[in-house]
C-alpha positions as CSV (number, residue, x, y, z in Angstrom):
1,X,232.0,-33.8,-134.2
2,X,235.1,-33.7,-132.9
3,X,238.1,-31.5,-133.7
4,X,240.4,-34.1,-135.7
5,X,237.6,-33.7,-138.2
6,X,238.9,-34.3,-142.0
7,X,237.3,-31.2,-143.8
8,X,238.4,-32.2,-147.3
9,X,237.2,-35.7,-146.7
10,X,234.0,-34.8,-145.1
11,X,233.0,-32.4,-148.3
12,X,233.8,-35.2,-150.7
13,X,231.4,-37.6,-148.5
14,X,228.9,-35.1,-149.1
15,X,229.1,-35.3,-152.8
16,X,229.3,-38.9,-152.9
17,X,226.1,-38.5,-151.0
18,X,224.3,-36.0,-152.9
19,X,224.9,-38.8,-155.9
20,X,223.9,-41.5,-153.9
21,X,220.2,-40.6,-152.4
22,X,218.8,-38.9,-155.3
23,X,216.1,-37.6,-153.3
24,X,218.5,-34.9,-151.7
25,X,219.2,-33.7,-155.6
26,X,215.5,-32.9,-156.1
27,X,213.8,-29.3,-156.2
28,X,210.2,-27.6,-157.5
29,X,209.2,-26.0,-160.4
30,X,206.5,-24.4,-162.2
31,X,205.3,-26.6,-165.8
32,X,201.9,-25.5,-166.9
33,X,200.7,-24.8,-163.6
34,X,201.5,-27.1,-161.7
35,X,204.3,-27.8,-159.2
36,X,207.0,-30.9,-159.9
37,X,209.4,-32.1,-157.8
38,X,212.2,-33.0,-160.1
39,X,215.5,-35.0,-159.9
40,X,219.0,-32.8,-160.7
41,X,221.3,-35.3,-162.5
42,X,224.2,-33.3,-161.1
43,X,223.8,-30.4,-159.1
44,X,226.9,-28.2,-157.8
45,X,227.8,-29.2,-154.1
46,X,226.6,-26.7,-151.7
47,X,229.1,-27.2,-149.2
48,X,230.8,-24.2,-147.0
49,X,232.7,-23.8,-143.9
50,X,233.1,-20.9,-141.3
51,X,234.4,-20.3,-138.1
52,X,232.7,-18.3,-134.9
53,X,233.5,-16.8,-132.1
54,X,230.9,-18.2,-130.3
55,X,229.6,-21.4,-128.7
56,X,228.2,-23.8,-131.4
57,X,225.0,-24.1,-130.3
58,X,224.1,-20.3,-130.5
59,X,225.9,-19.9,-133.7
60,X,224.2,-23.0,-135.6
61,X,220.9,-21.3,-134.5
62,X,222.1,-17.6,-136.1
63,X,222.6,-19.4,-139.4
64,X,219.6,-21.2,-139.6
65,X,217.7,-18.0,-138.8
66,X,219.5,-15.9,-141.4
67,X,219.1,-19.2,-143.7
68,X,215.1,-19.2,-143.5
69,X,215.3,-15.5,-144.2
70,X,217.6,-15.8,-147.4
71,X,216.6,-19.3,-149.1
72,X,214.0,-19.4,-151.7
73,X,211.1,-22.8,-151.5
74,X,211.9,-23.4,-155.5
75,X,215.9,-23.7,-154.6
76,X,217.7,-27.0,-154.4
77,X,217.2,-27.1,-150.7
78,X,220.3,-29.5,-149.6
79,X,223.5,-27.5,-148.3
80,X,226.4,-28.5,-146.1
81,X,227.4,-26.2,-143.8
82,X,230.4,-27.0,-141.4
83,X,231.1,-24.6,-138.5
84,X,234.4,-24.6,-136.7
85,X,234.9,-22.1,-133.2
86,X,237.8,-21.0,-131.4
87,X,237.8,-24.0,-129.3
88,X,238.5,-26.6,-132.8
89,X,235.0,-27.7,-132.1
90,X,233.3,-28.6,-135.2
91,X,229.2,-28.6,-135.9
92,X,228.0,-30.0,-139.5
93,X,224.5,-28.0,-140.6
94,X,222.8,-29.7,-143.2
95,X,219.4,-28.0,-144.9
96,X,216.7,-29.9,-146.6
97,X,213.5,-29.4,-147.1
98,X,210.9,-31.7,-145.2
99,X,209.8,-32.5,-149.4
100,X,212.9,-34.8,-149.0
101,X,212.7,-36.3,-145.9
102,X,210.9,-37.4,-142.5
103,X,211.7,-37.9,-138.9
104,X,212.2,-42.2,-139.4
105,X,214.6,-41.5,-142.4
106,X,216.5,-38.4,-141.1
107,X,219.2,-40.5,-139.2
108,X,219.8,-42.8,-142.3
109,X,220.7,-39.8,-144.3
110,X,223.3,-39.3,-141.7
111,X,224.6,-42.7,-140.8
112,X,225.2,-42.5,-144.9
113,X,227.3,-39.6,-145.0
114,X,229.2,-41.0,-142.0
115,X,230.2,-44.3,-143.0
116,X,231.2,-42.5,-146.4
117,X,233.6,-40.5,-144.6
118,X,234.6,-43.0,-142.2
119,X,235.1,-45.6,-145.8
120,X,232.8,-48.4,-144.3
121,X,230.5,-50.2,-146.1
122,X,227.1,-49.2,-146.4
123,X,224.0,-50.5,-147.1
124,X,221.9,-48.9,-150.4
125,X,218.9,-47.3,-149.6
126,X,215.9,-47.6,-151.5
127,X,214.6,-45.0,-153.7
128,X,211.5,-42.5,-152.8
129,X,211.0,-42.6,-156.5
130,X,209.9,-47.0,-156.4
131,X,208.0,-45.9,-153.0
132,X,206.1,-43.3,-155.3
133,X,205.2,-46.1,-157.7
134,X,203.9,-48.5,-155.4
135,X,201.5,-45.6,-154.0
136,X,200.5,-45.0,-157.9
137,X,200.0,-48.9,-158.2
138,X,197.5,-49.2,-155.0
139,X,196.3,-45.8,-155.6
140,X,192.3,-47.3,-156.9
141,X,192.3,-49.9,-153.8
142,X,193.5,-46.5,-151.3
143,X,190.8,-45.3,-152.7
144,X,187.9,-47.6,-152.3
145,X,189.1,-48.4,-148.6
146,X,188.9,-44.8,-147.9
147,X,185.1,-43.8,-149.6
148,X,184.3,-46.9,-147.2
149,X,185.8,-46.0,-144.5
150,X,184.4,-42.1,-144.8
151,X,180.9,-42.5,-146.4
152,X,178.9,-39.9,-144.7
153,X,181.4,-38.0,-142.8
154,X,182.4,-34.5,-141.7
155,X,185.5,-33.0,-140.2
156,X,185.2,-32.7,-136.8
157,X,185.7,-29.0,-135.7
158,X,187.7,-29.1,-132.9
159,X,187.6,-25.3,-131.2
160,X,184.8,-23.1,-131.7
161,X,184.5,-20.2,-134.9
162,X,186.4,-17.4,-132.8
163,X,184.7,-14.3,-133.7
164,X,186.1,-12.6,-137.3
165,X,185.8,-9.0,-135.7
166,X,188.0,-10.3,-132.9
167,X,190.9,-11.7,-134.9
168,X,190.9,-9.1,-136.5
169,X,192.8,-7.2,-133.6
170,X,194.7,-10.3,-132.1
171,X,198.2,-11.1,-133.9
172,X,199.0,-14.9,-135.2
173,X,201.2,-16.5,-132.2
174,X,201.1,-19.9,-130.7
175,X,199.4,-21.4,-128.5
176,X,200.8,-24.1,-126.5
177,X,199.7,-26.2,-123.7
178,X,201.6,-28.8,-122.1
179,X,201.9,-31.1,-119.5
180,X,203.1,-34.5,-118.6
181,X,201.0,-37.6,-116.8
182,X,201.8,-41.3,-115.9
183,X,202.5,-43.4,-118.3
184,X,199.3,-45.7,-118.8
185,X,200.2,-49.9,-118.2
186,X,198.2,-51.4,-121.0
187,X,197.3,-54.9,-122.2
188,X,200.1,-56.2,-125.0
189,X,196.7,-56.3,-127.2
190,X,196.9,-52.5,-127.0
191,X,199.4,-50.1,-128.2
192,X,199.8,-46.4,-126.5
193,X,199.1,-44.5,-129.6
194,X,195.3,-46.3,-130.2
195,X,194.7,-45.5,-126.9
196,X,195.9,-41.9,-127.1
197,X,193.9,-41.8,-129.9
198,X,190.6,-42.9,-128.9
199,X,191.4,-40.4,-126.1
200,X,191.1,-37.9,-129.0
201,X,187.8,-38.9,-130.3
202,X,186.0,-39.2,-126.8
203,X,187.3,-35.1,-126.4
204,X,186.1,-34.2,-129.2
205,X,182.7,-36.2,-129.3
206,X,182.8,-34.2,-126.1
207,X,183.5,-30.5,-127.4
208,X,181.9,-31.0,-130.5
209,X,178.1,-32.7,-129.1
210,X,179.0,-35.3,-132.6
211,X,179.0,-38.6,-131.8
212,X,181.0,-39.4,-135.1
213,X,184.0,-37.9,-135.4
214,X,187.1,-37.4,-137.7
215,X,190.1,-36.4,-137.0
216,X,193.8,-36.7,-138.7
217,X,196.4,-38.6,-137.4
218,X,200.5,-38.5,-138.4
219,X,201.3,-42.4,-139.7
220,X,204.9,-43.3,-141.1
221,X,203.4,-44.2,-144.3
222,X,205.5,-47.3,-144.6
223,X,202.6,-50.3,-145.0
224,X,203.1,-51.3,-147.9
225,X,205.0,-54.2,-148.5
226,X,207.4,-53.1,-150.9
227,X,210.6,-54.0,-150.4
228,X,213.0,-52.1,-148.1
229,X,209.9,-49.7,-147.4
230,X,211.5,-49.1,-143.9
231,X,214.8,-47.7,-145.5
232,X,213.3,-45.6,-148.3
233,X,214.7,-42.0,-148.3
234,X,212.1,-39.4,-148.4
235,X,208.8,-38.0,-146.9
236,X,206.5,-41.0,-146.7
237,X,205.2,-39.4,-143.5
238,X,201.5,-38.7,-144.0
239,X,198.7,-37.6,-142.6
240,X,195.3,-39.9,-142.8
241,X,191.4,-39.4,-141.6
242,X,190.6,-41.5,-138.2
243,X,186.8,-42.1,-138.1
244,X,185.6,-42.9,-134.4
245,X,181.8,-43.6,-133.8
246,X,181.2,-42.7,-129.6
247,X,178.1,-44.2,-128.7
248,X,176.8,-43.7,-125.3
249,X,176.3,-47.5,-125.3
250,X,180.2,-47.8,-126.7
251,X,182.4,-49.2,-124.0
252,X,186.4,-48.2,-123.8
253,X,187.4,-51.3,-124.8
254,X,185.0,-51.8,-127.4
255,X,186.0,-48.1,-128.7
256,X,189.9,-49.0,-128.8
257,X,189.1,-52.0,-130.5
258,X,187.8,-50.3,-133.1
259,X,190.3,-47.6,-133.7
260,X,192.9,-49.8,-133.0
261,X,191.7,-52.2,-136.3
262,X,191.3,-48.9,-137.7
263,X,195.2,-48.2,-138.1
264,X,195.0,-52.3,-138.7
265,X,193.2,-52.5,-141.8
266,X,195.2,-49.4,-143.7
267,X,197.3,-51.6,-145.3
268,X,199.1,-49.8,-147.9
269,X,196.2,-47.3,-148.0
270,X,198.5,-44.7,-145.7
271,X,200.5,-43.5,-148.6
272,X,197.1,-41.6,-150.2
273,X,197.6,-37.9,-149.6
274,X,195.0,-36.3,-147.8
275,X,193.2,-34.1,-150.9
276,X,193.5,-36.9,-152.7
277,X,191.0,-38.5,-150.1
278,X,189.7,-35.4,-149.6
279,X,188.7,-35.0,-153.4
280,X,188.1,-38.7,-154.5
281,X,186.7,-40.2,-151.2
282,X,184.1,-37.9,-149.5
283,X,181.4,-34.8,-150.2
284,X,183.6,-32.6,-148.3
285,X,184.3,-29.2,-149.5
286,X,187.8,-29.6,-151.6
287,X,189.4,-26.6,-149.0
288,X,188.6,-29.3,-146.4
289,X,191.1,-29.3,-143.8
290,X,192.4,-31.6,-140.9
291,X,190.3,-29.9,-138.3
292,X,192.7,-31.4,-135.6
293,X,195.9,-34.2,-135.8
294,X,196.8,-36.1,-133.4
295,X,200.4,-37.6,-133.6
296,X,202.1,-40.1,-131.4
297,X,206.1,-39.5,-131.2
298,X,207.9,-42.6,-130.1
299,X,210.8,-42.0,-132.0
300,X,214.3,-40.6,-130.6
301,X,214.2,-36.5,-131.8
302,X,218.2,-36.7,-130.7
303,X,219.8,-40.1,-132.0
304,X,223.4,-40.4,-132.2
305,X,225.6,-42.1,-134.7
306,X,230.0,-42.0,-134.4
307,X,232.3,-39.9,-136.3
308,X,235.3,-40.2,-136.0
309,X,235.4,-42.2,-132.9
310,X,233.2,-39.2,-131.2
311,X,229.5,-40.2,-130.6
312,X,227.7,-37.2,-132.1
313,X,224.4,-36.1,-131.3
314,X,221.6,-35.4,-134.2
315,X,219.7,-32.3,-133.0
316,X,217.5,-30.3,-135.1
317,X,216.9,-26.5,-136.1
318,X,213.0,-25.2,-134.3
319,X,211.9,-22.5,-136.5
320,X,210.6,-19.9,-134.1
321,X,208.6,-18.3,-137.0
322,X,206.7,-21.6,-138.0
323,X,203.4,-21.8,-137.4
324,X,200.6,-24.3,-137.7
325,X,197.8,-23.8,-139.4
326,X,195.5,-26.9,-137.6
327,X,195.1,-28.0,-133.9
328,X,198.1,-30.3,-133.2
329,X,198.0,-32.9,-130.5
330,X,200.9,-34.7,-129.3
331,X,201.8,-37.2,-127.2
332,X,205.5,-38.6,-126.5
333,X,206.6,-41.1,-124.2
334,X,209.5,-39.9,-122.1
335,X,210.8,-42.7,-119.3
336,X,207.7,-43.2,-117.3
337,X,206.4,-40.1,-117.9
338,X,204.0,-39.1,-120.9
339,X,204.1,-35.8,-122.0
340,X,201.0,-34.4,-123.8
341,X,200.8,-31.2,-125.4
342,X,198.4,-29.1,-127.4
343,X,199.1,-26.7,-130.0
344,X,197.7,-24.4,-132.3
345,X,197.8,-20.6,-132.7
346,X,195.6,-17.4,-131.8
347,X,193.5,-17.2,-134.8
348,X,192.1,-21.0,-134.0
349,X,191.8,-21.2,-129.9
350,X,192.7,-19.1,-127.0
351,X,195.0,-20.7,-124.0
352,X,192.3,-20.9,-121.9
353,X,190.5,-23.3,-124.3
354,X,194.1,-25.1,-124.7
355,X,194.5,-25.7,-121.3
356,X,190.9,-26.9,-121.3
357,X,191.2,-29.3,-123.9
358,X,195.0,-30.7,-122.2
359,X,193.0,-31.0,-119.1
360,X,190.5,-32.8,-120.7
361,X,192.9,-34.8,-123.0
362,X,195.0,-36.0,-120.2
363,X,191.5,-37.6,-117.7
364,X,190.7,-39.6,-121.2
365,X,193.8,-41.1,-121.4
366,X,193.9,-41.6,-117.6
367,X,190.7,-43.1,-117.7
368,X,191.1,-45.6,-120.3
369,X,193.6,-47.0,-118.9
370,X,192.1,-47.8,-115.4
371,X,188.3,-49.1,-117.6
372,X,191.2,-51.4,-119.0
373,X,191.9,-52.9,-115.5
374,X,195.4,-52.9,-115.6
């Protein structure tokens, strides 16, 4: 950030922003039961500032690590954390819990606190409280499109049971397999996530011997038409069902038409949490889980925004100890390069299958794209 940062300045833009976005003054607690996110009306300012002796990088990692170990889930999550090093560098830390945010909001949160400090203008962002009542408002319709959509269905298992005698002696890590392939040229009727996705449902038609298959798949969340939806301030991130049907008569084009309507047709159904379709849209047992989820990241994970006349680079903190519980698939355009990856951990697949499934993953793709003639 600079080193003619304003401390005082920049921990009075942080309050003004704490009272601005009101999702950043929520936290759980317990009422009969049940968990509640709840709005503080005016929390105390967690803002603090240290200096290292080290390089910012390494020391912004140390306090995450030691902050993962320390904070409780039922805490007010947001903090400010400003660290300064020998060399007058300055790094700003901020903690929230992914119950306030997601990856399309994150650098509006910050372009916020920025233009605060810098005394611009800035532009105010809708609430995730009217977002949460325009879900509740289209919550019946969510859920007729849904029973339709799922009638008849199962998860689609996408590794094999590993043996319960086995995991017994193998400790939870991940697994990760990776690789990068050509970008595939498509048709300007076709985005690269429908294709990535029906790429998906041919491997595991394949792996599973089903020839109807559902999967989950990461969508912003942001179909509705309320308005502003693309500026709201919180976790609309979701994760939906995608039903596929591959018929050996089924042709690739015929298939990504189909998923590709698929996303089309949502509407606003994408804000309907996934136990909530789980438990009001299908016969599936209520511990049902995603099986496998695909998720195409097309965002920028490092954007930058100005301080201070400084252009400042967003990076995020990788938990080394988090681990996912389902088979994730990702795909993420870099240049003209897309880089693929599978991911799950020890208890769910071995790397051996991983690398199977990556290898496999990566021909569909490759394949659909030539069937498309391009």
């Amino acid at each position: 950030m600079g080193s003619l940062l304003d401390v005082q300045c920049l921990e009075t833009s942080c309050r003004v922003l704490l009272d601005h976005l009101p999702i950043l003054r929520t936290r759980f607690v317990f009422v009969e039961g049940k968990l509640w996110q709840v709005i503080i009306r005016n929390p105390e300012l967690s803002f603090s500032s240290i200096e290292v002796d080290t390089m910012l990088p390494e020391a912004s990692q140390a306090l995450c690590l030691r902050d993962t170990e320390n904070s409780s889930p039922l805490d007010l999550a947001t903090s400010f954390t400003l660290i300064r090093n020998h060399l007058h560098e300055h790094r700003l830390v901020l903690r929230l819990s992914h119950a306030q945010y997601d990856g399309i909001c994150r650098p509006a949160i910050l372009k916020t606190l920025f233009a605060i400090y810098e005394q611009e203008q800035f532009v105010p962002l809708p609430s995730f409280s009217s977002y949460v009542a325009d879900a509740q408002r289209r919550q019946s319709a969510s859920i007729l499109y849904w029973c339709k959509l799922l009638r008849g269905s199962n998860v689609t298992r996408a590794t094999p049971e590993l043996d319960p005698k086995v995991l017994k002696d193998v400790p939870l890590r991940i697994v990760q397999s990776e690789s990068a392939i050509s970008m595939p040229r498509l048709p300007t009727s076709v985005t690269a996530a429908s294709l990535v996705s029906c790429a998906w449902a041919m491997v595991l038609s394949d792996v599973s011997g089903e020839e109807d298959v559902v999967y989950g798949h990461v969508v912003a969340g942001r179909n509705s038409d309320l308005p502003g939806i693309t500026e709201v301030v919180g976790p609309c991130l979701n994760i939906i069902p995608v039903r596929a049907l591959i018929r050996p008569e089924s042709t690739s084009s015929s298939l990504l038409r189909s998923i590709q309507e698929q996303h089309v047709s949502l509407a606003g159904s994408d804000s309907i949490g996934w136990h909530d379709i789980v438990r009001n849209c299908t016969n599936w047992p209520v511990t049902a889980g995603f099986g496998s989820v695909l998720q195409y990241q097309n965002m920028d994970e490092r954007p930058r925004v100005r301080v201070s006349g400084t252009l400042t680079m967003i990076d995020w903190f990788k938990n080394p100890f988090s681990i996912t519980p389902y088979l994730a698939v990702i795909a993420r355009p870099q240049g003209c390069k897309l880089r693929v990856s599978i991911t799950g951990t020890t208890h769910i697949l071995t790397a051996e299958y991983a690398d199977m499934l990556l290898d496999m993953l990566c021909k569909a793709i490759t394949r659909l794209s030539t069937d498309l003639g391009i």
